[in-house]
VONUGU-775904 format. One record per residue (C-alpha): residue in three letters; x, y, z. Coordinates in steps of 0.1 Angstrom, whole numbers, m for minus. Layout:
// residues N
<site><res>Ala</res><u>X</u><v>Y</v><w>Z</w></site>
...
//
This chain:
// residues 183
<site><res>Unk</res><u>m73</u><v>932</v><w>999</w></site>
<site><res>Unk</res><u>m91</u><v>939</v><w>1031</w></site>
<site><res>Unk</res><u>m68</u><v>926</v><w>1055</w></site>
<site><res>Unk</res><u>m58</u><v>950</v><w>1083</w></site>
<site><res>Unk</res><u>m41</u><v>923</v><w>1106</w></site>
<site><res>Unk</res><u>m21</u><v>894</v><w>1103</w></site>
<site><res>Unk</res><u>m13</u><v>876</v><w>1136</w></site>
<site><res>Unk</res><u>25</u><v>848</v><w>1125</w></site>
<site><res>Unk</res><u>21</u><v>819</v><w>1152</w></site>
<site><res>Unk</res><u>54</u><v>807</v><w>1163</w></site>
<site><res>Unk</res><u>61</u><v>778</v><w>1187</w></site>
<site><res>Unk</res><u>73</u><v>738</v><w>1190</w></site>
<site><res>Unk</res><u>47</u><v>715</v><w>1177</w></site>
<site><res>Unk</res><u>27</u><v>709</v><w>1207</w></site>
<site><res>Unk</res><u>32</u><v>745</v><w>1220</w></site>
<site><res>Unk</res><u>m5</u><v>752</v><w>1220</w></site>
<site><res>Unk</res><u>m6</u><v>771</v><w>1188</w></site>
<site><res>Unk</res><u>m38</u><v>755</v><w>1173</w></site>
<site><res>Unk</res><u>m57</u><v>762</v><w>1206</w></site>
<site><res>Unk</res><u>m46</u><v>797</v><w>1211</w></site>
<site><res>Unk</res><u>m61</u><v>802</v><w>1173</w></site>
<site><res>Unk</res><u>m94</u><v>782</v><w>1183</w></site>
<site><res>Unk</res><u>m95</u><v>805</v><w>1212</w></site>
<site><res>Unk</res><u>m90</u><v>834</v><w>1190</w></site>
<site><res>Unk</res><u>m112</u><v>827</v><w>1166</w></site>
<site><res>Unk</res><u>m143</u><v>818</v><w>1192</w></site>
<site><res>Unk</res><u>m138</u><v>860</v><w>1200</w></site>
<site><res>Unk</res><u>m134</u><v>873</v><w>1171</w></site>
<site><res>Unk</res><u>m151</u><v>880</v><w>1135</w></site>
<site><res>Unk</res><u>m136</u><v>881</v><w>1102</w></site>
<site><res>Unk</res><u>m109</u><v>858</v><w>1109</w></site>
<site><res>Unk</res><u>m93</u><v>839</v><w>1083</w></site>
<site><res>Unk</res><u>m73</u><v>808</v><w>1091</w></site>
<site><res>Unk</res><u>m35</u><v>799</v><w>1067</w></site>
<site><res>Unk</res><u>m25</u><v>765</v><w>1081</w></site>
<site><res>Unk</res><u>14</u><v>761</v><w>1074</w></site>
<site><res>Unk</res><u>4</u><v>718</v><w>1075</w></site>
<site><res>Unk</res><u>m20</u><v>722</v><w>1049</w></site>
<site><res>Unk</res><u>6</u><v>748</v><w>1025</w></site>
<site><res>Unk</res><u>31</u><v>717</v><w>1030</w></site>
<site><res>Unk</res><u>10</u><v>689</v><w>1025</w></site>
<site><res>Unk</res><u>0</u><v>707</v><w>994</w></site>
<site><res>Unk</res><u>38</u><v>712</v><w>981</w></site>
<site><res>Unk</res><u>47</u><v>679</v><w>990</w></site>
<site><res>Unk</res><u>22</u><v>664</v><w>959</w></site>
<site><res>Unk</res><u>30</u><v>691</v><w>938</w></site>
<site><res>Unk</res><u>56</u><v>667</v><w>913</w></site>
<site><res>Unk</res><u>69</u><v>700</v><w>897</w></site>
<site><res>Unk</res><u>81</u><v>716</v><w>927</w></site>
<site><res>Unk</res><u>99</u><v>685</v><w>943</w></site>
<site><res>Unk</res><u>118</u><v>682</v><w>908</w></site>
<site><res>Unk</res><u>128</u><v>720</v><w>913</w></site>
<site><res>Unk</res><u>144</u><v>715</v><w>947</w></site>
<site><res>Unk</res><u>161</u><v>686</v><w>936</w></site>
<site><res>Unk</res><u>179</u><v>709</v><w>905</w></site>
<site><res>Unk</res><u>181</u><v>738</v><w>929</w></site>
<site><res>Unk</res><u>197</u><v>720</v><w>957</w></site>
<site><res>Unk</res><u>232</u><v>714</v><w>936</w></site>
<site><res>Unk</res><u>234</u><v>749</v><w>929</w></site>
<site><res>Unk</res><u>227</u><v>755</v><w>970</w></site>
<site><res>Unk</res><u>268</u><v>762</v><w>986</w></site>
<site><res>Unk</res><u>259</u><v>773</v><w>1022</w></site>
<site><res>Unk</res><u>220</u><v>767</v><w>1033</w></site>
<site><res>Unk</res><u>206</u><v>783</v><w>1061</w></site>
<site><res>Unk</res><u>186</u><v>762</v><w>1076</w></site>
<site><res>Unk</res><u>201</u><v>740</v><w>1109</w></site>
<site><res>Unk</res><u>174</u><v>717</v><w>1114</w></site>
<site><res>Unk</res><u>192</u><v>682</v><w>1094</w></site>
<site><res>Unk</res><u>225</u><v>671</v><w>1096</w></site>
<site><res>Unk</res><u>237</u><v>670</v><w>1058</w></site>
<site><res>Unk</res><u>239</u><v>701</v><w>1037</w></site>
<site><res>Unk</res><u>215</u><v>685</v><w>1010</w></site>
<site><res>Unk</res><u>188</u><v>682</v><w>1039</w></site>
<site><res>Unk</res><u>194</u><v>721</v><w>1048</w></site>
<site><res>Unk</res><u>195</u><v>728</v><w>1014</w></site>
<site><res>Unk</res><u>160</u><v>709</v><w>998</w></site>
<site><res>Unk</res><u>149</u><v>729</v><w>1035</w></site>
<site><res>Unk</res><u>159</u><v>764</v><w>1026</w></site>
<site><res>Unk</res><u>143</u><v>761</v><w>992</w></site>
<site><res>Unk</res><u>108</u><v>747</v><w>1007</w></site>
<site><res>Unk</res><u>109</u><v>769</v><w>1031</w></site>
<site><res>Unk</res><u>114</u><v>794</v><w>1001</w></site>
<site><res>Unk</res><u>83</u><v>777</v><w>984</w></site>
<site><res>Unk</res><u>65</u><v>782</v><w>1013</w></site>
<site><res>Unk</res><u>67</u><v>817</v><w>1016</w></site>
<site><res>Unk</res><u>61</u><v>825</v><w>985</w></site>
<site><res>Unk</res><u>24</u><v>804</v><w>987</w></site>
<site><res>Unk</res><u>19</u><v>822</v><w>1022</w></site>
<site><res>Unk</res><u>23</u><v>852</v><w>1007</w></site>
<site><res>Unk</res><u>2</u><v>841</v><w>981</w></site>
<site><res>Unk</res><u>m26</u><v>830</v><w>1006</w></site>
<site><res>Unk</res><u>m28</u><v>862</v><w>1025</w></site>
<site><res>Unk</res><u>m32</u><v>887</v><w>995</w></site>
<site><res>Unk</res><u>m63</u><v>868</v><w>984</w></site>
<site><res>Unk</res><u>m79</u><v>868</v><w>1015</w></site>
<site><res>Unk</res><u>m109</u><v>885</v><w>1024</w></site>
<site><res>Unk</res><u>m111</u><v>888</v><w>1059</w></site>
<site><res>Unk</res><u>m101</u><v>914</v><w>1083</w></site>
<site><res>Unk</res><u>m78</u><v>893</v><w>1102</w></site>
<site><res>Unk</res><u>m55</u><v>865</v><w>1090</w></site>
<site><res>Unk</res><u>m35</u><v>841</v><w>1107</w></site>
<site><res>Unk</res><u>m8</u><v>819</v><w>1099</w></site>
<site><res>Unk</res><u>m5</u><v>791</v><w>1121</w></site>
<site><res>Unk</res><u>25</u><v>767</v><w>1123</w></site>
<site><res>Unk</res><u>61</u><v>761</v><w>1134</w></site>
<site><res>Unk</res><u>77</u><v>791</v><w>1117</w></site>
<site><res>Unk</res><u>108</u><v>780</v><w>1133</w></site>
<site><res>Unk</res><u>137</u><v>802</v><w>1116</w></site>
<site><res>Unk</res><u>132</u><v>834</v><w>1104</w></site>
<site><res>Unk</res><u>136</u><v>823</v><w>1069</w></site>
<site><res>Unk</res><u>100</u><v>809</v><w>1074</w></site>
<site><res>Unk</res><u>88</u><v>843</v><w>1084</w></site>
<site><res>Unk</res><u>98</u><v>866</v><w>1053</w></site>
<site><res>Unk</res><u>64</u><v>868</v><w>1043</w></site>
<site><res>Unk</res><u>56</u><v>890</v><w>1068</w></site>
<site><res>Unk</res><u>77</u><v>918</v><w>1052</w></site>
<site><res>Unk</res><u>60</u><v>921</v><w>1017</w></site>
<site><res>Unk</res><u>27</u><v>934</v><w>1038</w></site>
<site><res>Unk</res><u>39</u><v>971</v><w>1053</w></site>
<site><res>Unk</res><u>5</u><v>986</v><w>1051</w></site>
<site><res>Unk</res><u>m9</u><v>963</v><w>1073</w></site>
<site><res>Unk</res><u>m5</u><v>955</v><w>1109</w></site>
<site><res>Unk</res><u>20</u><v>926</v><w>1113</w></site>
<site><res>Unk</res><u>21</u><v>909</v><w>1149</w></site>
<site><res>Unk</res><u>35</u><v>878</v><w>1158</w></site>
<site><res>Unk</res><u>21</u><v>853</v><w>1184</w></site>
<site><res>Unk</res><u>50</u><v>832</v><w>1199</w></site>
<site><res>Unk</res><u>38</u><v>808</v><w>1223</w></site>
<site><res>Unk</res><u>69</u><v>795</v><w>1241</w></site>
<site><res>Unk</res><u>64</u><v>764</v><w>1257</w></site>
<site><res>Unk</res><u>92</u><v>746</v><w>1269</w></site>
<site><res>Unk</res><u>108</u><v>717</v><w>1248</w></site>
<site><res>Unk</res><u>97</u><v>691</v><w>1275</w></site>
<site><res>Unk</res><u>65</u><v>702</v><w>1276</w></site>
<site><res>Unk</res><u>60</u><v>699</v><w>1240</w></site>
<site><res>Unk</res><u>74</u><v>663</v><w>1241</w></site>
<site><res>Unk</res><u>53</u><v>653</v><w>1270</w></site>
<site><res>Unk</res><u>20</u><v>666</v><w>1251</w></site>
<site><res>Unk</res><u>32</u><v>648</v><w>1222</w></site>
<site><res>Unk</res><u>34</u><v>615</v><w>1239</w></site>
<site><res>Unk</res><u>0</u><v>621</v><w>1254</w></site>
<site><res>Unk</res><u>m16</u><v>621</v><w>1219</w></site>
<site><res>Unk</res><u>m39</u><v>600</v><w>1206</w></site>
<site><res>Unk</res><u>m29</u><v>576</v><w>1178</w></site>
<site><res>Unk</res><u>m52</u><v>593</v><w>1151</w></site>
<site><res>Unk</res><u>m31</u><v>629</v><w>1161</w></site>
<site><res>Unk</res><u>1</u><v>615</v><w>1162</w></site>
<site><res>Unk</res><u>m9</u><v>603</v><w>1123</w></site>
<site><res>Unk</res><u>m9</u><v>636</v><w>1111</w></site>
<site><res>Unk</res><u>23</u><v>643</v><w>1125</w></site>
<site><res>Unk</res><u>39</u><v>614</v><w>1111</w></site>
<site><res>Unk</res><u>78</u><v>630</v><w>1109</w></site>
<site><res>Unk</res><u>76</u><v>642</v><w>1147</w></site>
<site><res>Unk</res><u>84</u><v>625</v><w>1176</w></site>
<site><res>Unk</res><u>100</u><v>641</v><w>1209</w></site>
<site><res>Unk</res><u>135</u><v>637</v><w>1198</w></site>
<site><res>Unk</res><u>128</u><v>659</v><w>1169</w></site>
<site><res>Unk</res><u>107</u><v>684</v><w>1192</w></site>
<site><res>Unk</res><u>141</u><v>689</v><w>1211</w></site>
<site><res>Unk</res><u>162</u><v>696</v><w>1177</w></site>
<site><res>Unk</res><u>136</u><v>717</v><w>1168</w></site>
<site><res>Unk</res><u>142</u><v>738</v><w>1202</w></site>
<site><res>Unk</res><u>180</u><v>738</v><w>1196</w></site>
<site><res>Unk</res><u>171</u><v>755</v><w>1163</w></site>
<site><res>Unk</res><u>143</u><v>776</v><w>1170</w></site>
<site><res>Unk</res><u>145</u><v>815</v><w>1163</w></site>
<site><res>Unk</res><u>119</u><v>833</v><w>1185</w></site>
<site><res>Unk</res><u>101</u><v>863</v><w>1161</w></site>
<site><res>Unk</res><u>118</u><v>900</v><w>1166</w></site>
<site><res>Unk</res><u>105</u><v>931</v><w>1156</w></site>
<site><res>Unk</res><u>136</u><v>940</v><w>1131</w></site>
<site><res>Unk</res><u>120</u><v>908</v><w>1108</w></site>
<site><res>Unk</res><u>89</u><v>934</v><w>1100</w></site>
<site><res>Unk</res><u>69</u><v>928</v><w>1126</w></site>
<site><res>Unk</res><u>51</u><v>960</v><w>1145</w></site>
<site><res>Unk</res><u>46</u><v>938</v><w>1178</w></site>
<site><res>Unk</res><u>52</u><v>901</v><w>1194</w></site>
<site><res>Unk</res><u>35</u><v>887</v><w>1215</w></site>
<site><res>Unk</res><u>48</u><v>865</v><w>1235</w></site>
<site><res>Unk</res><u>33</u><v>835</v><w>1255</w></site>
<site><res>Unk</res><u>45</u><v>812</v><w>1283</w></site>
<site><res>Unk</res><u>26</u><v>782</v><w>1273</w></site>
<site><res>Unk</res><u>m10</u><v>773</v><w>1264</w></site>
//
């Protein structure tokens, strides 16, 4: 592994995560790119792994996550969330390049433990925190073909998502966060 960075985006969709990482990437070399949309969309095919959270949910008491109102929501969540971080993980010990960055939501801490399996190398955390109505009112600006690709999102759940939201903290493994106003 040649990794000697890995930047965690954190924010609302709309919060201006994808631009801040086109920004980043335009200024610097040996950047690779984890997209947390692209990890999902390739769980959510994946025929084995949706029959496993349905067993695993039963045997689920208390979940963690707080984004849906019915425990069997939180608890197919908590253990795709689980999924997720495992494939992260995954992602950035085969990558190759000097830098790697995770974008996406990474709402709740749970979506973050990744970040703790990689002490050797410096682990930062990019949390762009742009306001709840400013994320809905970008969201509403969007063209027809973006709002496709976000077909489960829609300004209500933008605002459930900020009731929710955990910013990043150091004592989740991090050795800085950086912390944005909006982008």
């Amino acid at each position: 592994m040649h990794i000697k960075e890995i930047l965690v985006l954190c924010g609302l969709p709309c919060a201006g995560k994808t631009t801040w990482v086109q920004e980043y990437i335009c200024h610097h070399d040996g950047v690779a790119l984890i997209e947390r949309d692209v990890v999902i969309a390739e769980m959510s095919r994946d025929a084995e792994l949706l029959l496993r959270v349905e067993e695993q949910v039963k045997t689920i008491v208390t979940p963690i996550s707080k984004l849906y109102s019915s425990r069997d929501a939180n608890a197919r969540n908590d253990i795709f969330t689980q999924e997720y971080v495992t494939r992260v993980s995954k992602l950035i010990h085969e990558c190759s390049a000097q830098v790697c960055i995770v974008d996406g939501l990474h709402a709740q801490r749970i979506s973050r433990e990744f970040i703790r399996s990689f002490e050797n190398i410096k682990r930062r955390a990019v949390y762009i925190s742009t306001p709840a109505s400013v994320c809905a009112a970008r969201f509403d600006n969007e063209s027809s073909i973006a709002k496709k690709r976000r077909t489960q999102l829609s300004p209500r759940m933008i605002f459930r998502l900020a009731e929710i939201f955990e910013p990043p903290t150091i004592d989740e493994g991090f050795d800085s966060v950086i912390s944005c106003d909006s982008f």
